[in-house]
C-alpha positions in Angstrom: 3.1 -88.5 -165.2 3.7 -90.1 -168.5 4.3 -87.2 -171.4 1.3 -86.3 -173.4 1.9 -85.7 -176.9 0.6 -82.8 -178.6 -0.8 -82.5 -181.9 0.7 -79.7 -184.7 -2.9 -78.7 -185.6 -2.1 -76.2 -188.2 0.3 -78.8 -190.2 -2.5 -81.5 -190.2 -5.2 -78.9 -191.0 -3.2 -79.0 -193.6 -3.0 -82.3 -194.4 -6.6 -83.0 -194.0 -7.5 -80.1 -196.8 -5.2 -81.8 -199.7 -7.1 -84.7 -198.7 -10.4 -83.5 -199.5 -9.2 -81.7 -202.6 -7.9 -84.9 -204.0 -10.4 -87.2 -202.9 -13.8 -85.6 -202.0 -15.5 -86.7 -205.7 -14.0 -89.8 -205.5 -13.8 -91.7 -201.9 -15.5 -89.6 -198.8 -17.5 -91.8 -196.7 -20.3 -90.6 -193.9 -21.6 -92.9 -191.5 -23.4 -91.9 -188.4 -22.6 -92.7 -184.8 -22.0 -96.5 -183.7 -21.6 -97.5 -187.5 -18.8 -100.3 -188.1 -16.0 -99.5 -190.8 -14.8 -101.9 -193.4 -11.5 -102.5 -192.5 -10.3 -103.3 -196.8 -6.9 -105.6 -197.3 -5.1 -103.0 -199.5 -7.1 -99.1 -198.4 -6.3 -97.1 -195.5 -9.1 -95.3 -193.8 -8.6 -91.5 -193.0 -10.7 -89.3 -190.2 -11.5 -86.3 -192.3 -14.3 -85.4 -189.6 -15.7 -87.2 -186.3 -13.7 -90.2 -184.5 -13.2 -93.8 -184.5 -12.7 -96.3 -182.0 -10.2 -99.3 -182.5 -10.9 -102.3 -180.6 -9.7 -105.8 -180.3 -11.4 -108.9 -178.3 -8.8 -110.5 -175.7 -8.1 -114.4 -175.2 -10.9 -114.0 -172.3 -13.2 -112.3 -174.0 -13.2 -108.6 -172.6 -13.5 -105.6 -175.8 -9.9 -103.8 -175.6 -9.2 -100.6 -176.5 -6.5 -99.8 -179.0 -6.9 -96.6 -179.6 -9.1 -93.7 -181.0 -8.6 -91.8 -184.1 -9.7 -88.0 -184.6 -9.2 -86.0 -187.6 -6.6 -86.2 -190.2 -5.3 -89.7 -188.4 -5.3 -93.0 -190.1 -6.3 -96.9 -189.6 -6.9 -99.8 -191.6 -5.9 -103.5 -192.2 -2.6 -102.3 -193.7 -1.5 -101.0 -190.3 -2.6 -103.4 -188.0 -1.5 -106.9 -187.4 -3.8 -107.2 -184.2 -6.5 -110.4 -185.0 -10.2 -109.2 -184.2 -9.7 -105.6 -185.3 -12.5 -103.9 -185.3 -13.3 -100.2 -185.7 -16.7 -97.7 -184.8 -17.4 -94.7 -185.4 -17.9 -92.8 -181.9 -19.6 -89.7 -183.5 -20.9 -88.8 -186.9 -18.0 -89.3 -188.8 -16.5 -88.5 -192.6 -13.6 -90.9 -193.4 -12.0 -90.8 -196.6 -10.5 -94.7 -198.1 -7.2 -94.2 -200.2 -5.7 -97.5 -202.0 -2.1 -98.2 -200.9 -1.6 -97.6 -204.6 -3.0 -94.3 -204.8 -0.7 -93.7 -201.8 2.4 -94.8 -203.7 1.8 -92.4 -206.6 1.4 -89.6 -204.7 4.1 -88.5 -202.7 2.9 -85.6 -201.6 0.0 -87.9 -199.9 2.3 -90.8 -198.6 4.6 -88.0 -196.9 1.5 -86.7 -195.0 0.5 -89.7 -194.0 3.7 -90.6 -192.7 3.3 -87.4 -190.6 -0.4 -88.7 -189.6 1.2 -92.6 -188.6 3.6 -90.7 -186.4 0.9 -89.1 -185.1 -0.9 -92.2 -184.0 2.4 -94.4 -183.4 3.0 -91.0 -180.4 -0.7 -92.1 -179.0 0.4 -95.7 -179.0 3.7 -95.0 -177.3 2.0 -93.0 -174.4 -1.1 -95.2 -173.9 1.8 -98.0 -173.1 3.1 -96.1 -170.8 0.2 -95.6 -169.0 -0.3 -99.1 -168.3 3.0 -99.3 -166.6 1.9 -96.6 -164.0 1.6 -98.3 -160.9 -1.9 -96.9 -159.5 -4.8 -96.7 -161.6 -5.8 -93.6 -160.6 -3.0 -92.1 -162.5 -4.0 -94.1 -165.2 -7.7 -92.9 -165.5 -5.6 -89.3 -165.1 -3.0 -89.7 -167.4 -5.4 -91.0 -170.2 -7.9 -88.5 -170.0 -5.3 -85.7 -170.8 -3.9 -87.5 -173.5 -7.9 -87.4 -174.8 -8.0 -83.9 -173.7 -4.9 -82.7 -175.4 -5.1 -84.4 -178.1 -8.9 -84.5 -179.4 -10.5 -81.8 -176.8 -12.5 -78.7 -177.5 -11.4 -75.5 -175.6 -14.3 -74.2 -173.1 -14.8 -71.9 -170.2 -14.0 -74.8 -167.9 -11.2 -76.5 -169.4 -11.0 -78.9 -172.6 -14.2 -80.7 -173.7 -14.6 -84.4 -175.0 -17.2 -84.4 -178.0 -17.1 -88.2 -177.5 -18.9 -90.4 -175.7 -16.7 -93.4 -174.1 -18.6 -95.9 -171.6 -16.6 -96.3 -168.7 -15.7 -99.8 -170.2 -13.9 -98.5 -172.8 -12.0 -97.2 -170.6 -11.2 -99.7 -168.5 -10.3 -101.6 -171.4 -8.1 -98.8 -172.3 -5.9 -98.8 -169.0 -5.9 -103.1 -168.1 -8.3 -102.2 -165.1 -12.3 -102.9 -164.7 -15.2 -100.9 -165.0 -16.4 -100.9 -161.5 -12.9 -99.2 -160.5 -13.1 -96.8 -163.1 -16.6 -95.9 -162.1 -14.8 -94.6 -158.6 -11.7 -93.1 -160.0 -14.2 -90.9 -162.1 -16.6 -90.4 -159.6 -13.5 -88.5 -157.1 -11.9 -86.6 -160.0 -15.4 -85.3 -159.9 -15.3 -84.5 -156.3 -11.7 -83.2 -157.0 -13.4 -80.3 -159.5 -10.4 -82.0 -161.8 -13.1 -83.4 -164.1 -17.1 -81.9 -165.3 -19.6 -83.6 -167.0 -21.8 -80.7 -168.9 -25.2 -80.9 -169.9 -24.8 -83.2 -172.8 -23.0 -85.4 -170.7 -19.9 -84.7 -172.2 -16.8 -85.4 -169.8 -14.7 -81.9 -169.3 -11.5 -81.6 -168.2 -10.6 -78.6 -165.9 -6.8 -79.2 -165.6 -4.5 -76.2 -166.9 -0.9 -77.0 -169.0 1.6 -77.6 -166.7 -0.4 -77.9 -163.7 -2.4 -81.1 -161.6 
C-alpha cells in the first residue's frame, strides 16, 4: 500500500498559534459549512480551524477532487495553476488570508508556510499514487487512511472523520464512480475495517502497521 504521510502536529500547532497572534485583529475569516472561499490573485488562504475542499471541473464535466485541507495547511490562487479551482468549506471553518507581501516580510511566516506547502505537496504525492493502484478497492482503502492519519480524531473504535464527504467526492478523488464506491464502502463495512457512528461520521478501525 502506497505510504501515508503523517503530520508533525506539535510543530504545526505551532505554526498555527503565530498565525493567530499575528493576524487574528487583522485577517481571520469564519464561514459556515458549504460556504465558497475567494480564491484572491496575490493572498494565500490558511485553515486555522475546520477544512476545505479543493475541486476542479474535468473536460467532461465530472467535480474532481484535488485535495482537502485541515488545519494549519494552505491554498489559494498563488499555488494553483489548475483552471476551475474552486474551494468549500466542508465544516465550520476559520481561515486566515495573508498577502504574498505580508509573507515576504516575514520570514518567520514564509518559513512556516514552506513547512505547511510541504505538508500539502506530501498529500498530493500520495493521492497520485493511489490512482496508480491497480484495484479500486485499495484505492477507496488507501485514501481513507491517508484521511484518517492525517485529519482523524482518535476514538474508542479507531480514528474518526469530522467531515462529511459524499461518496462522489470520493470517487472523484480516486478516477472511479460513485456507484463502485458505494460497494467498496458498503464491504469495508462488512469487513468491521470501517464504522459509521451516530452522526454519520465515517470511522476507521484499522490500527498502525496493521490491515
Amino acid at each position: 500500500m502506497v505510504f501515508t504521510p503523517a503530520r508533525d502536529t506539535g510543530r504545526f500547532d505551532g505554526f498555527r498559534d503565530l498565525l493567530e497572534a499575528s493576524y487574528q485583529n487583522n485577517n481571520l475569516v469564519h464561514l459556515s459549512a458549504g460556504s465558497t472561499v475567494p480564491l484572491l490573485k496575490n493572498s494565500v488562504w490558511l485553515v486555522v480551524r475546520g477544512m476545505v475542499k479543493l475541486t476542479s471541473i474535468s473536460m467532461q464535466g465530472d467535480e474532481l477532487l484535488l485535495g482537502l485541507v485541515g488545519p494549519s495547511e494552505p491554498f489559494g490562487d498563488p499555488l494553483s495553476q489548475v483552471e476551475a479551482y474552486e474551494a468549500i468549506t466542508l465544516i465550520d471553518t476559520d481561515l486566515l488570508c495573508i498577502s504574498c507581501d505580508a509573507i515576504g516580510r516575514d520570514p518567520q511566516l514564509a518559513v512556516g508556510l514552506l513547512q505547511a506547502v510541504a505538508q500539502r505537496y506530501r498529500q498530493s504525492e500520495a493521492l497520485l499514487g493511489l490512482l496508480g493502484l491497480r484495484r479500486i478497492e485499495d484505492r477507496v482503502r488507501g485514501f481513507l487512511e491517508l484521511l484518517a492519519t492525517s485529519y482523524g480524531q482518535p476514538c474508542d473504535q479507531g480514528l474518526r472523520l469530522n467531515i462529511k464527504l459524499t461518496h462522489q467526492d470520493i470517487a472523484g478523488a480516486l478516477s472511479t464512480t460513485r456507484v463502485t464506491v458505494t460497494r467498496i464502502l458498503g464491504s469495508l463495512r462488512e469487513e468491521g475495517w470501517l464504522q459509521i457512528d451516530t452522526e454519520r461520521r465515517l470511522v476507521i478501525s484499522f490500527l498502525p502497521g496493521r490491515r
